[in-house]
N, C-alpha and C positions, 0 to 999 in steps of 0.2 A: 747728843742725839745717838740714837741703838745704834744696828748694821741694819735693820731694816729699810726698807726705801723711803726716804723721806714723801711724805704724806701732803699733799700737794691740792687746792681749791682753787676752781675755776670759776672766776663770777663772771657769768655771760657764756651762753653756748651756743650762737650764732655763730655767720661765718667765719672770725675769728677764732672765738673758743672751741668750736667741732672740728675745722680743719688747718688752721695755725698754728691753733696751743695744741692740744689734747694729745693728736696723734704723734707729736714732734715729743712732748713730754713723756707719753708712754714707752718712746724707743728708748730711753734716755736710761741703762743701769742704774739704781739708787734712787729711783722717780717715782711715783707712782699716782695717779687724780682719783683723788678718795672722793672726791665731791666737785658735782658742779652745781650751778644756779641756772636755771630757767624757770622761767612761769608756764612756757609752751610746751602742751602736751608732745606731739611729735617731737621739739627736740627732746625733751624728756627721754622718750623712746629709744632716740637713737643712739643719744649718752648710756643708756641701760644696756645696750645690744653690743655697743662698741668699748665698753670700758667697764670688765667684769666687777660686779660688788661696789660698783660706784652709787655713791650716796646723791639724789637729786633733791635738792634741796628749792622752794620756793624764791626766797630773797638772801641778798646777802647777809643779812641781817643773823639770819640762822646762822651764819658761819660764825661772826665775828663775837655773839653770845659761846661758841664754844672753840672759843679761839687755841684751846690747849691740843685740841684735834688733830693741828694742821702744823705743817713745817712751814709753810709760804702758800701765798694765794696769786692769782693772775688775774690783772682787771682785763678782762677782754670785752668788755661792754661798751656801747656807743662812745664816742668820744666823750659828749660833755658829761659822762657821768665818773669818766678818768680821775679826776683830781679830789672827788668826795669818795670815794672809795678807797682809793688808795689814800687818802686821808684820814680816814679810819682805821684802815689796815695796820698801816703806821703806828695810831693809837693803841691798837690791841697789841701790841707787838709784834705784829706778822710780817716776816721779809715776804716783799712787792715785787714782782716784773708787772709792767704799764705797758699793755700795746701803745704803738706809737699810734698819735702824737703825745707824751707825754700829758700833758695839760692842754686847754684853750686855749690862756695864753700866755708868755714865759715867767709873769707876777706870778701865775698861779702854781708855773713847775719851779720855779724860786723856792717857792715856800713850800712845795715837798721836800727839795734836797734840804733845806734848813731842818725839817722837823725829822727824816731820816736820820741827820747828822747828832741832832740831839738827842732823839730815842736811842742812837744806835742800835738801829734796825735798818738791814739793807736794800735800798731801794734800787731796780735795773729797766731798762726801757727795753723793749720788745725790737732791737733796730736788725732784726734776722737779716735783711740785706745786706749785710757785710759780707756774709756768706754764702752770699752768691758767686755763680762758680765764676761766672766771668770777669766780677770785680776780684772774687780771689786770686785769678789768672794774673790780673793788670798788676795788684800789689807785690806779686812775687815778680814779674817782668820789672816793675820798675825798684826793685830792692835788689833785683840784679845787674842793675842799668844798661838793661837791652833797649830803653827807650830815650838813655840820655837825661836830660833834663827838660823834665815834664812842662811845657807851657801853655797849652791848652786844654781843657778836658770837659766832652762833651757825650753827654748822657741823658737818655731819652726814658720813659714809660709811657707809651704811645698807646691807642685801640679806635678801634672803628666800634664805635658805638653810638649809631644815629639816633635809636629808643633808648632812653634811658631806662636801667634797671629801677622798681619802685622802691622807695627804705628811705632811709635817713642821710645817709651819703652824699643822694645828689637832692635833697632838701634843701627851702629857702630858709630857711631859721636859721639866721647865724651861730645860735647859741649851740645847734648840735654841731658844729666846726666840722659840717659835709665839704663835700669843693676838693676840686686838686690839692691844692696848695696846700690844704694841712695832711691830705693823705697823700698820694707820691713825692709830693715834694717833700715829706719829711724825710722818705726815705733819698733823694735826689740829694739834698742838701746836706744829709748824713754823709753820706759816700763822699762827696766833694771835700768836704771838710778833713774826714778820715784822710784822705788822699791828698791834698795839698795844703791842710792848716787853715786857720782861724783868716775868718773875712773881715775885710776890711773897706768894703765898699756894695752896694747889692741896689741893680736896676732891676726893673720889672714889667713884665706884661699880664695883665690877668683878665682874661674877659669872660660871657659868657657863653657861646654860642649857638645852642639849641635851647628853641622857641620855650620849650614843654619845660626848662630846668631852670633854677633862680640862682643856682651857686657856678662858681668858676668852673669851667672843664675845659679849656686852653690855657695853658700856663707856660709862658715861660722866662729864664729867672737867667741873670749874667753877673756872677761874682767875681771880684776883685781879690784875690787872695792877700794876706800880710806880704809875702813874698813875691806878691807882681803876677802871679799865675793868672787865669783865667778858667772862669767855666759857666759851658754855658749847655744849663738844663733846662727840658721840654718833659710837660706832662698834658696830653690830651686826650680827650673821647668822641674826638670826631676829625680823626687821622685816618683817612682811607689807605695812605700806600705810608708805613712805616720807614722812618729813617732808620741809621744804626743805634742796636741798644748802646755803644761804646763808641767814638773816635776817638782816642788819645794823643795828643800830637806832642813830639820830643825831640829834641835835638839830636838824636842819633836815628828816628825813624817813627813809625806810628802803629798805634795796636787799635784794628776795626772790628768789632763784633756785630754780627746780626742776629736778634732773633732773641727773647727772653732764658733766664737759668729755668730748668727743668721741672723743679721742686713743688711750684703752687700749682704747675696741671697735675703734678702725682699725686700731692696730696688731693684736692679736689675729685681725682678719681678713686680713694679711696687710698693709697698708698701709705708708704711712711717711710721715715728714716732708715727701720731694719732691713728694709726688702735689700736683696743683690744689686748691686749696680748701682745703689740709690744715688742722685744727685750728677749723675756722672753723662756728658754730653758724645753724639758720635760723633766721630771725625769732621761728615764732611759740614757738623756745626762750628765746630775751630775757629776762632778768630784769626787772622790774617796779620803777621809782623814784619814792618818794612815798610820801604818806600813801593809805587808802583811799579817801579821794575825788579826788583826781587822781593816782594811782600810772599809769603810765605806761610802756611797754616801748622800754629801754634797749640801744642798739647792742652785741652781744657781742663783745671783742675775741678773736682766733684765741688758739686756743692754743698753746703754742710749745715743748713738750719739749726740742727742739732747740735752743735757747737755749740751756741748761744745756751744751751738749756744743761749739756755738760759741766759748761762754765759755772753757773749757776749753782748747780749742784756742790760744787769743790769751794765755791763763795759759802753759801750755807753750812758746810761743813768746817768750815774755814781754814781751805787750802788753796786760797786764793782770792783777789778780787771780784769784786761783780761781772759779767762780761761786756756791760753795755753801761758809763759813770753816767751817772743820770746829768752831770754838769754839762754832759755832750749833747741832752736833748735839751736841755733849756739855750742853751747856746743855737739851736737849730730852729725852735721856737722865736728865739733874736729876730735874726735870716730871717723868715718866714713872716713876722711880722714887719719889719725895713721891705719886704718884697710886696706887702700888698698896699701900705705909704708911697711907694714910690712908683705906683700904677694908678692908686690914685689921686697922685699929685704929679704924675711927669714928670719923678726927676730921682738921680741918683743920690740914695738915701748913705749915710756915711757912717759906719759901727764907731 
């Protein structure tokens, strides 16, 4: 590959691809989104307005016929069109980032990392929550053992959401793998995993509780870790008064955060990685370290989306690994499917 910036396709420009991928790739030195996919004239539009000399392309199809074009592609399109896409991609030779959830279901992200492995073409899952400033926070706190030894950990993505938004997300069709449970809880169960290792046990709650929706929007999930840990994560859309985004509980004290990392309202309002200040919380947002009598407010580290697509970048050029081993989201795909077994059978499912 030249010194040019490596040359970059986006299929799907939806919420995802317009404000997760796009603008996070653009900040990114060495990056650049030559092409996205929409069939929708407005986003069309917007992609033209916000990402100079970018090619809008009809269907993916167009890309993968001229697959020499491109350094890597991003599936950011509905879930269940994840695993044929990047299926392809694969084929053509093109290194993949998969928004999460990797696959539908972990047979299906199985058999990406198999044909990744073979092609040697490299495949990465979109799990930007790692770099989130808060859980950045927690892994630096407990790599310095200000929290002792970790045996609880509990982590929420909560909203008050009595109308549901209209789309595929909160759709009854299982086949688009709408619902909590495949979308925050991948990321929930991501972070857990990152954070205290491989499960070895997973209960479940999953129901649905607004009238008007047919997929799960109360979730909540209680891992057993290899190590005896715990954790125990909540993801809803009909949470009026939010718990904390963090409790971490440790034999030397505990780290409480409230309130979400900063990054998906900036981008959402147009922002990006380059802007001043990006990803960086103020003070009196701080999570709190300690027990109640001298808990304390702890420096928030930025958050860093961009990481993940820097990573990327130095993998593609191959100065290093992928930033996200795709074996990490098939393993979360596991989880996820032991969590919805085990809510609906009443009982703790065993890895």
């Amino acid at each position: 590959m030249s010194s040019d910036p490596l040359r970059i396709a986006v299929l799907g420009y939806g919420l995802a691809g317009s404000t997760f991928h796009a603008p996070v790739i653009s900040s990114v030195p060495g990056l650049r989104v030559t092409a996205v996919v929409t069939r929708d004239a407005e986003r069309a539009a917007r992609a033209e307005a916000s990402l100079p000399g970018v090619r809008v392309l009809g269907s993916a199809d167009d890309v993968l016929a001229d697959a020499a074009s491109y350094d890597g592609v991003v599936v950011a399109s509905p879930n269940r069109s994840h695993s044929e896409l990047a299926t392809r991609s694969l084929e053509a030779g093109l290194p993949v980032v998969v928004d999460k959830p990797l696959a539908v279901t972990s047979e299906e992200g199985q058999r990406l990392v198999d044909l990744a492995e073979e092609r040697g073409v490299a495949l990465t899952v979109y799990q930007n929550r790692r770099w989130d400033s808060d859980f950045r926070t927690l892994q630096a706190l407990v790599a310095e053992g200000r929290l002792g030894r970790v045996h609880r950990y509990e982590s929420r993505f909560e909203r008050w959401r009595p109308v549901p938004k209209p789309g595929w997300r909160e759709s009854g069709d299982p086949a688009d793998a709408g619902g909590l449970l495949n979308d925050l809880c991948s990321h929930l169960v991501d972070q857990a995993v990152q954070l205290l290792g491989p499960v070895a046990s997973v209960y479940a709650e999953v129901h649905v509780r607004r009238d008007s929706v047919a997929v799960d929007d109360d979730v909540f999930v209680a891992l057993t870790h290899v190590g005896g840990e715990r954790s125990h994560l909540w993801a809803g859309a009909l949470t009026a008064q939010l718990g904390p985004r963090l409790r971490v509980l440790g034999s030397a004290g505990a780290y409480v955060v409230h309130g979400l990392d900063p990054q998906e309202a900036a981008l959402r309002e147009g922002g990006t990685p380059a802007d001043p200040g990006w990803g960086e919380e103020p003070e009196e947002r701080w999570g709190l370290l300690g027990s109640d009598e001298d808990a304390a407010p702890v420096r928030t580290l930025p958050g860093a989306w961009q990481e993940f697509y820097a990573g990327w970048r130095d993998a593609l050029l191959g100065r290093g690994p992928v930033p996200v081993d795709p074996r990490d989201a098939v393993a979360t795909l596991r989880v996820l499917e032991a969590a919805r077994t085990s809510s609906q059978e009443g009982r703790t499912v065993r890895l």
